[in-house]
N, C-alpha and C positions, 0 to 999 in steps of 0.2 A: 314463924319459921321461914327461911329464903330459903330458893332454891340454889344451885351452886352446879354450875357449870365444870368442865374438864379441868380446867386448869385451877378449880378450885377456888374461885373468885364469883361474889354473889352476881346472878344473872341479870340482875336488875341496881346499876353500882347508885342511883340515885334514890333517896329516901322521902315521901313522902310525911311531912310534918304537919299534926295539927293542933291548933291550941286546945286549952279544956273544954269548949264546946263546941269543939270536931272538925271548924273551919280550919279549911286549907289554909294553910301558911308558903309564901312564894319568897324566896330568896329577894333580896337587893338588887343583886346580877342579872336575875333572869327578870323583874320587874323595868328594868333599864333596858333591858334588850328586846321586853317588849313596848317600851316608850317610844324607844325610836323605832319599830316596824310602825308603828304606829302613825309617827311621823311622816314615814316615806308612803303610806300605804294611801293618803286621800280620805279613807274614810271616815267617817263622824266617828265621836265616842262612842255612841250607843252601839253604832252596826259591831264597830272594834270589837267593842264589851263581850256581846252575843259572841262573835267570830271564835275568840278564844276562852270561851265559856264561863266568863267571870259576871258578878254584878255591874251594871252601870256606877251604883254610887261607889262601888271597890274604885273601878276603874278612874272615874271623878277624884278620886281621892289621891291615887297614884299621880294622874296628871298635875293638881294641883301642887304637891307637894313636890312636883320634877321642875314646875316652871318656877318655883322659889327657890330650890338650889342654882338653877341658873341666871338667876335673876329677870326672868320675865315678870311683865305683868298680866298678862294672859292679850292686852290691848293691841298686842303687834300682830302684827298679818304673815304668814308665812307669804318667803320670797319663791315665785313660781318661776 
């Protein structure tokens, strides 16, 4: 049951998803928009991971799979 605000519209408009064994599932979108905080942010994967309360190896996974769409090889340095 949501609850439902004045104007009659659920209080809460995002849904939380999870597969058959109850893990969280994160959108494409919001996975990408935490790539690049990620990017701008300095900090390791790991501290990252912690920050926004995911796994390290989730997180490893996302990165991986962000710098093969763009065609990195993980070998480049970010430009400081």
């Amino acid at each position: 049951m949501t609850s439902m605000n004045e104007a009659g519209s659920s209080a809460d408009s995002t849904l939380i998803k999870t597969d058959t064994l109850g893990r969280l599932r994160t959108s494409p979108e919001r996975r990408e928009m935490l790539l690049d905080e990620f990017e701008q942010s300095g900090m390791s994967g790991a501290e990252f991971a912690r920050l926004i309360g995911i796994k390290y190896q989730t997180f490893a996974g996302w990165r991986q799979w962000w710098c093969k769409c763009r065609g990195e090889t993980g070998t480049e340095k970010k430009a400081e």
